[in-house]
C-alpha positions as protocol buffer text, in pm:
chain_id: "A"
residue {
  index: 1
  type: UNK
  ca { x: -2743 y: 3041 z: 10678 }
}
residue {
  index: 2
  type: UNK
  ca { x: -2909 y: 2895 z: 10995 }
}
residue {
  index: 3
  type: UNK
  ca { x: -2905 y: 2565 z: 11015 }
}
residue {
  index: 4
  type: UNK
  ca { x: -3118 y: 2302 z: 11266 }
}
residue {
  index: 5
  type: UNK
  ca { x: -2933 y: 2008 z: 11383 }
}
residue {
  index: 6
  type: UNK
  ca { x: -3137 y: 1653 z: 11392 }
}
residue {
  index: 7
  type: UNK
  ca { x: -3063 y: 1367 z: 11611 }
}
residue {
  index: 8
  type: UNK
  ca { x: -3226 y: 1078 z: 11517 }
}
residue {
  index: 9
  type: UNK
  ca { x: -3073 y: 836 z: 11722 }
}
residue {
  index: 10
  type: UNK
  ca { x: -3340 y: 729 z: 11926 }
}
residue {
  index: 11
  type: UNK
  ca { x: -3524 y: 648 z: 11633 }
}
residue {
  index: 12
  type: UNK
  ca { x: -3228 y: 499 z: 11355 }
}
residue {
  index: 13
  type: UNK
  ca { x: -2929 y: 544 z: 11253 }
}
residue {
  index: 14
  type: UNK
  ca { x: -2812 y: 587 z: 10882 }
}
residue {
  index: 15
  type: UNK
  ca { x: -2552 y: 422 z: 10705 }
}
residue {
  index: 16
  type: UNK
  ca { x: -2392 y: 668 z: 10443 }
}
residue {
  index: 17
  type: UNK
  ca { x: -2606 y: 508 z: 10152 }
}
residue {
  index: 18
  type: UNK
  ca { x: -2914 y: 602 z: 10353 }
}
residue {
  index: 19
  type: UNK
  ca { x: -2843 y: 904 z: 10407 }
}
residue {
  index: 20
  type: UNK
  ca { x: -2721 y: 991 z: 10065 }
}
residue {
  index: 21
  type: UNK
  ca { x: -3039 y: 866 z: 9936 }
}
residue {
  index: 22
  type: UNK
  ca { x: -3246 y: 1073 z: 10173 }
}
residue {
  index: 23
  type: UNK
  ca { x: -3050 y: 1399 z: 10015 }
}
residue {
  index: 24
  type: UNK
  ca { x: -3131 y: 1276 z: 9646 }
}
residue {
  index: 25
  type: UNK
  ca { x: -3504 y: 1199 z: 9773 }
}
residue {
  index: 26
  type: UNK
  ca { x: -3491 y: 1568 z: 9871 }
}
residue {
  index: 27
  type: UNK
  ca { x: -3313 y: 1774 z: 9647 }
}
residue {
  index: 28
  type: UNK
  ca { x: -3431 y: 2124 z: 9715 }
}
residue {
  index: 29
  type: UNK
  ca { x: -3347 y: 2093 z: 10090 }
}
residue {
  index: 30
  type: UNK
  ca { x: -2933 y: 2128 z: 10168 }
}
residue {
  index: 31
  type: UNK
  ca { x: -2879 y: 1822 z: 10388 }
}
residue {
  index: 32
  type: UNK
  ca { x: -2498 y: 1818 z: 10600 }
}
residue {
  index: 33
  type: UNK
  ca { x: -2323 y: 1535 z: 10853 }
}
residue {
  index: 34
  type: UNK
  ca { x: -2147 y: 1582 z: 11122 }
}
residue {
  index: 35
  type: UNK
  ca { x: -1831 y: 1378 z: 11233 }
}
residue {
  index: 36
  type: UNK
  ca { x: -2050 y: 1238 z: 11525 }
}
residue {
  index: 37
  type: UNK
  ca { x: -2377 y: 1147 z: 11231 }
}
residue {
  index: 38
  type: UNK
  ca { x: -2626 y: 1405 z: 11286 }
}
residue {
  index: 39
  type: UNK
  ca { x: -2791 y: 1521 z: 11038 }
}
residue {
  index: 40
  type: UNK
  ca { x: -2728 y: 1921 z: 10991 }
}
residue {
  index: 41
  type: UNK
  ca { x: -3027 y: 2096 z: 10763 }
}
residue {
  index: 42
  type: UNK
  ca { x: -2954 y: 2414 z: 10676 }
}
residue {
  index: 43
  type: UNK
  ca { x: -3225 y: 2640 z: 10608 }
}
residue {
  index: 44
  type: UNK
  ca { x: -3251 y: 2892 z: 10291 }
}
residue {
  index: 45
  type: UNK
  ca { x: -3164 y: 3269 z: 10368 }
}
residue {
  index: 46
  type: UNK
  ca { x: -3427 y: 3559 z: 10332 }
}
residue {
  index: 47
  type: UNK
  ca { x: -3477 y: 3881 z: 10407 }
}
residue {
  index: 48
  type: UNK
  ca { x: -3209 y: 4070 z: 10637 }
}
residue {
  index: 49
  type: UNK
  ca { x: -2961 y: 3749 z: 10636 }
}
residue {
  index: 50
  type: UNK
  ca { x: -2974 y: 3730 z: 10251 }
}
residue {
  index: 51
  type: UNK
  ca { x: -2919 y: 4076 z: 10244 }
}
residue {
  index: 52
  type: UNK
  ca { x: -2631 y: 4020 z: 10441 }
}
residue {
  index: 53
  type: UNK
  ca { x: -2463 y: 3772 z: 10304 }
}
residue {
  index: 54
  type: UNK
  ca { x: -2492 y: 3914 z: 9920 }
}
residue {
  index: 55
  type: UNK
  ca { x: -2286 y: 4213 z: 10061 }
}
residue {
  index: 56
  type: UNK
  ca { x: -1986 y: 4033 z: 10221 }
}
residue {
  index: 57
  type: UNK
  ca { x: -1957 y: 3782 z: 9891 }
}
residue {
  index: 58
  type: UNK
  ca { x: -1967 y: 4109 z: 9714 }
}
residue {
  index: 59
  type: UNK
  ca { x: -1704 y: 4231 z: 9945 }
}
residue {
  index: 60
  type: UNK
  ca { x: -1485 y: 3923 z: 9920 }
}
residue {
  index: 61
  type: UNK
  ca { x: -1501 y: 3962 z: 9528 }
}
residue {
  index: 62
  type: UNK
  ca { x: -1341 y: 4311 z: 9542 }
}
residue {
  index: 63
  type: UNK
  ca { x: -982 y: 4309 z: 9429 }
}
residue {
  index: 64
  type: UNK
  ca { x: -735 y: 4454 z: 9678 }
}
residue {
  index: 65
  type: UNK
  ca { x: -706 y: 4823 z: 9666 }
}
């Protein structure tokens, strides 16, 4: 999953309340927080990437042989 990092410093700064309410005022977007604040959004998988990523969690599924 790719993600794009946001600093939004310059412009405010959100307390934890904030910024839980701006990830229940957007619900079909996956929001993260760094340690430092920033605000981490991580964009949806298609394509090649999804492709990818079903085969390793079907890998890592796979009992031991």
């Amino acid at each position: 999953m790719t993600a794009i990092t946001l600093n939004l410093e310059s412009l405010t700064t959100l307390t934890h309340d904030q910024f839980y309410q701006l990830c229940m005022n957007n619900k079909d977007v996956v929001m993260e927080r760094s340690r430092s604040g920033k605000s981490i959004i991580m964009l949806p998988v298609g394509g090649e990437s999804g492709a990818k990523v079903t085969l390793i969690r079907c890998l890592l599924r796979q009992p031991d042989v």
